[in-house]
N, C-alpha and C positions, 0 to 999 in steps of 0.2 A: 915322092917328090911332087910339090907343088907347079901345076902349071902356072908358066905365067901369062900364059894367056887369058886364062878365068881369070887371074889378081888383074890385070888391066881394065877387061874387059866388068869387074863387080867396081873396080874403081871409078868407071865413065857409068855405069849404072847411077852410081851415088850423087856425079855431081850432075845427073840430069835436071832440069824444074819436076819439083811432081807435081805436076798438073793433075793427076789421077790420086791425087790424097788431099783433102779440105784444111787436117792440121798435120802440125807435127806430134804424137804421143808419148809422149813422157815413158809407156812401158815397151816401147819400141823405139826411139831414138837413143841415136849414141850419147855417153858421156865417156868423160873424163878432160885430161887434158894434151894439148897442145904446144908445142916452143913458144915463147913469149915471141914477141914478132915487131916488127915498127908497127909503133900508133901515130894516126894521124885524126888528133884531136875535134871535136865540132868547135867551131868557131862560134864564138858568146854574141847571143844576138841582141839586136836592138831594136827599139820603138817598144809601143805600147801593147799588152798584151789584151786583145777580145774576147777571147773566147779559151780556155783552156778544158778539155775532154775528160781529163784525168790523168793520172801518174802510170808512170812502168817501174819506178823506182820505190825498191822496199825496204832494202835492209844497205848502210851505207858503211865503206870501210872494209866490207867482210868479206869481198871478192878475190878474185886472185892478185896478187899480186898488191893488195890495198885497196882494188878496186870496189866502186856498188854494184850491187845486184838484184833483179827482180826476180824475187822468189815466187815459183809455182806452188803453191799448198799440193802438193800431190798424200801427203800422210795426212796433216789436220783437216784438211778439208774433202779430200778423195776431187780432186780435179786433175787431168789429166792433158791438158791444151798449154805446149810449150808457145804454139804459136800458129797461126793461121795463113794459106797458105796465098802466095801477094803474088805470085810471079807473071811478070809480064813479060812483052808487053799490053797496054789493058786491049786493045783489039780483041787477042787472041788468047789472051792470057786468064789468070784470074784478078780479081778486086775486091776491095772493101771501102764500106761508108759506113757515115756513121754523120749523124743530125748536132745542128745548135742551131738556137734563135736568135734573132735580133729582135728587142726589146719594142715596146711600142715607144713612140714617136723619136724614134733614134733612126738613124741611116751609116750601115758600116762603109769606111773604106777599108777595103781589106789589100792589104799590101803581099802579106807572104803567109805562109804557113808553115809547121814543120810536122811532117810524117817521122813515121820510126819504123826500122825493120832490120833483123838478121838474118844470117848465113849461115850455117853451121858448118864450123870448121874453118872458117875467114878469119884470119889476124884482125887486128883492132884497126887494122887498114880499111875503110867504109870500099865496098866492091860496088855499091848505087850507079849505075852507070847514067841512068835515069827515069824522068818519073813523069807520068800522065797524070792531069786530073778532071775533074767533071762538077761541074758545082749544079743541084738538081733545088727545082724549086717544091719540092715534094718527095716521097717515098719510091724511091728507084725499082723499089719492088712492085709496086702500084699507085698510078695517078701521076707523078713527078714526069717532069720532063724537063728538058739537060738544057740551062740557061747560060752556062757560063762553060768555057773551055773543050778539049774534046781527047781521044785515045791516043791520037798522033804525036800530039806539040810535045817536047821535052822541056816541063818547065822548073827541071833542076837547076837552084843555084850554088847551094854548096852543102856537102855532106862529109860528117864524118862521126869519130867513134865519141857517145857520150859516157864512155867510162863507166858502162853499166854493163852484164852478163848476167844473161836470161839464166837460170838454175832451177831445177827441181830443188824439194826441199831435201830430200834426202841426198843430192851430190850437190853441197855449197863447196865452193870451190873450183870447180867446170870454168875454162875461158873456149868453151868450144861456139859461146852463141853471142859473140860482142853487139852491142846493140847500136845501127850508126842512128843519125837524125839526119834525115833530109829537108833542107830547107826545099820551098816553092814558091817561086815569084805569083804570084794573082793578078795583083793588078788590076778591082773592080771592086764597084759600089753594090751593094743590098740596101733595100728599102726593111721595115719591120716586116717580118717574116720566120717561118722555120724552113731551112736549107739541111741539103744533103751532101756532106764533101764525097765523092769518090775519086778513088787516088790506085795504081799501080807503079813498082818501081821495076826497073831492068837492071839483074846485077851479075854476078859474073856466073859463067858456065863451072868455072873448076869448084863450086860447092853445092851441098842443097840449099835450096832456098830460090828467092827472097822468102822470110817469113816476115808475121809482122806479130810480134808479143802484144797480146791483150792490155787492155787496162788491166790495172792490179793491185787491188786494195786488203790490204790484210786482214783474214777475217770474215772476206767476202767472198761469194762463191757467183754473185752476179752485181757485174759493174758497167753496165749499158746497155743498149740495145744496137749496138753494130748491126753491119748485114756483110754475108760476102757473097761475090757473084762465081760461081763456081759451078762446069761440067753447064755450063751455058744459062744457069739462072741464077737469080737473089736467093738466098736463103739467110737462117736466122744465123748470125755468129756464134754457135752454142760451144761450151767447153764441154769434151769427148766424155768425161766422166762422171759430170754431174748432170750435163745437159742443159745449164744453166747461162743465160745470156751473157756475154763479154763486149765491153766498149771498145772502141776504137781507140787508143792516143793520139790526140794532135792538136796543134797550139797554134792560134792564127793571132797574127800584130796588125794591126792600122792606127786606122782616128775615127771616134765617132763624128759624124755629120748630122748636119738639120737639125731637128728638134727644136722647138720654142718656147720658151718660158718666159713672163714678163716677173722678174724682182724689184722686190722693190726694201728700201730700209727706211726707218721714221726713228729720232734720236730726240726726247727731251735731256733736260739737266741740269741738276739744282745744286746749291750751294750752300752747305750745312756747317758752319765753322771754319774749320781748314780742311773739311772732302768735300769735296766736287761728286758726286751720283747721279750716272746717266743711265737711261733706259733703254735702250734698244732694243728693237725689233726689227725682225725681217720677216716680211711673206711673197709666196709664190703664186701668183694670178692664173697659169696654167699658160698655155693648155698640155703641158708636157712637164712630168715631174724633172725635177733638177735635180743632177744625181753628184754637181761639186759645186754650192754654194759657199760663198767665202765674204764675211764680212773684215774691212780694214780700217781702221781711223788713225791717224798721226796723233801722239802724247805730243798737246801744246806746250809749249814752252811756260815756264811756271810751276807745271805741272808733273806730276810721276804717276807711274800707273802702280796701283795700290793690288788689286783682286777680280774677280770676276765671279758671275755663280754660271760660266759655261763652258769651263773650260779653256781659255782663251788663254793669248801669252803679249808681251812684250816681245816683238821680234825688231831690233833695233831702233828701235823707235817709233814702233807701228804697231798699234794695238792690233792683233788675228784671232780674228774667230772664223775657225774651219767646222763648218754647220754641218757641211756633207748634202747627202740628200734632203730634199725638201720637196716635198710630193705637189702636184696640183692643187691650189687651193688650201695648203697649209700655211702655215707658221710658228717662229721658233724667236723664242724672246733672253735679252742678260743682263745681267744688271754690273756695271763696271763701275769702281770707285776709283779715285785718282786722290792721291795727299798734295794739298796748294804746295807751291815751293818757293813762288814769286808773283809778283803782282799782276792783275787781271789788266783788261780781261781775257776773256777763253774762248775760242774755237773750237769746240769738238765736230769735226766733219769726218764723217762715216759714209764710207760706201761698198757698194754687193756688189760681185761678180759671180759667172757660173759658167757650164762648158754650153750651154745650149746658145742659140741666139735669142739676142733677145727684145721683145717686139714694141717696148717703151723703155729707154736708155733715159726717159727724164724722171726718172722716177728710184734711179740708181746711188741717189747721194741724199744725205741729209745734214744740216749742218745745225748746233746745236751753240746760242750764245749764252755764255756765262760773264756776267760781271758785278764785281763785288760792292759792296757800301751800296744798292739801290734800296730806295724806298720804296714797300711798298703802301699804295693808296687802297684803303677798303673800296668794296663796290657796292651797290646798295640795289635793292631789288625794287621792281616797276612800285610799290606802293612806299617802297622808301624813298624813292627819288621822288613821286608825287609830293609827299610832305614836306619833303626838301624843298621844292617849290613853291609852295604855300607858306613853309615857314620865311622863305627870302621874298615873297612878295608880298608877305604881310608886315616883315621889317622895313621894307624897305617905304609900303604906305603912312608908316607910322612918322618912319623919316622926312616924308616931306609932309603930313601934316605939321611937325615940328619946325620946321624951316619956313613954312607959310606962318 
């Protein structure tokens, strides 16, 4: 007869933190399945996204229940790291980071982020109760020091299940390891730089975990260079069975700030029959490439817009050319025809915009006149117009010898 004192007692074993274990191993953790359970969904975020680390999601559809899932290569690849071990909170606890840059002459606001981590053995219920983070202006394992945030603050704002289950590849099907997404508010600006996010979350006693599933790209047996802080130091985030570096997942939203670029556009255009052909151009002065240059001119009345050689469209009656980037000191030129439809003349006015600021705004329009029936008059060069003058002042001597 089974005591049940030992089943109580190996059941509060299980849902201790392991602090004393770096991952979770694939040839040592539990599988199977679970009662389906109330899900409570992550909520579909907003704003623009900066920076994204990589995916947890591998294979879509194929989970339980219909669910996606990140599969561990444990047979094609010989890896063995379900998940890396997160539990806080970060005082005491363990951590992970993992690096991105901000771009030269770019300044992020950074608004929020979202971390990921499971529980094994938690319903699609997210158990996150909450989350520290550390924003390092350098390598937490040597030189960085901690600029932004600290172990204490709970800067969780909302977490829940993103419909993905961590699996080995040989038990697809597992809802033992629901994957939530924790949002975190930030709230602060970087200059260009490389930064280190470090993050801990706190989530419930009655399972193991927090874990935090690696990045995971199919095929790959090293997808970052994460670090976690574990048994009281940094080390490398390596997967148990290859040894092989694992990223971190996490997805930060803002606005880029600062950065300066002077644009500029220049518009002739001539009149050939019934097309109208204009030339445009735009370039970038510097000192910061522009990374969403956008040229737009209004179809004059008269007028329709024919083709372009850039890609360009008719957006309700507004010629667009979405140029994109435009580096320091380049440029990018197209050539637009227009079929006449009514009588001149023509206004063609063109103007740039971009995301950077920008440090000559007169320099952002060009307007380009067309009109029809004009003559034009030949020009004569400095030794034709000389002769020109000599032939009228020679006429014109003759003319009043004649009259005298």
């Amino acid at each position: 007869m089974r005591n049940p004192l030992l089943i109580l007692l190996a059941m509060a074993l299980l849902a201790l933190p392991a602090f004393g274990q770096p991952t979770e191993d694939v040839t040592t953790a539990q599988t199977g399945q679970i009662a389906a359970g109330p899900v409570t969904p992550a909520p579909t975020p907003e704003g623009t996204v900066l920076f994204d680390n990589g995916p947890v999601l591998t294979s879509v559809g194929t989970g339980f229940g219909g669910a996606d899932e990140s599969v561990l290569e444990n047979v094609t690849l010989g890896m063995t790291t379900l998940g890396g071990a997160i539990q806080g909170p970060g005082s005491t606890g363990n951590r992970m980071a993992d690096d991105f840059t901000v771009p030269d002459g770019e300044e992020w606001q950074i608004d929020e982020c979202d971390f990921f981590n499971y529980q094994t053995g938690a319903p699609p219920t997210s158990t996150t109760a909450a989350v520290n983070l550390q924003i390092w202006d350098g390598d937490p394992s040597g030189g960085g020091s901690v600029i932004f945030g600290d172990l204490t603050t709970d800067r969780l704002s909302t977490t829940g299940f993103t419909n993905i289950y961590r699996v080995a590849e040989n038990t697809p099907g597992d809802n033992l390891r629901a994957i939530f997404v924790n949002t975190v508010t930030v709230g602060t600006t970087l200059a260009a730089g490389t930064y280190w996010l470090d993050w801990s979350p706190t989530g419930s006693g009655s399972f193991s975990g927090p874990w935090m599933p690696p990045v995971t790209i199919p095929g790959q047996n090293t997808t970052g260079d994460g670090l976690q802080f574990f048994a009281g130091a940094w080390q490398p985030f390596a997967d148990g069975g290859t040894a092989t570096n694992l990223g971190m997942p996490f997805i930060c939203r803002g606005a880029v700030l600062g950065g300066e670029a002077d644009l500029s556009v220049d518009a002739t255009c001539t009149l050939t029959g019934s097309t109208i052909t204009c030339d445009v151009n735009a370039s970038n002065a510097g000192p910061d490439d522009e990374t969403n240059a956008v040229v737009e001119g209004p179809v004059p009345m008269g007028t329709a817009y024919n083709s372009d050689t850039c890609g360009g469209a008719d957006m309700a009656g507004v010629w667009t050319w979405g140029i994109g980037a435009l580096a320091a000191g380049g440029s990018a030129g197209c050539t637009v025809t227009y079929d006449v439809t009514g009588g001149g003349p023509w206004n063609f006015d063109y103007t740039i915009t971009g995301d950077l600021d920008d440090t000559d705004t007169g320099n952002n329009a060009s307007v380009a006149f067309v009109q029809e029936g004009i003559l034009e008059i030949p020009t004569l060069s400095e030794i034709g117009l000389g002769l020109l003058v000599l032939l009228l002042t020679g006429s014109a001597f003759v003319f009043i010898r004649r009259r005298g």
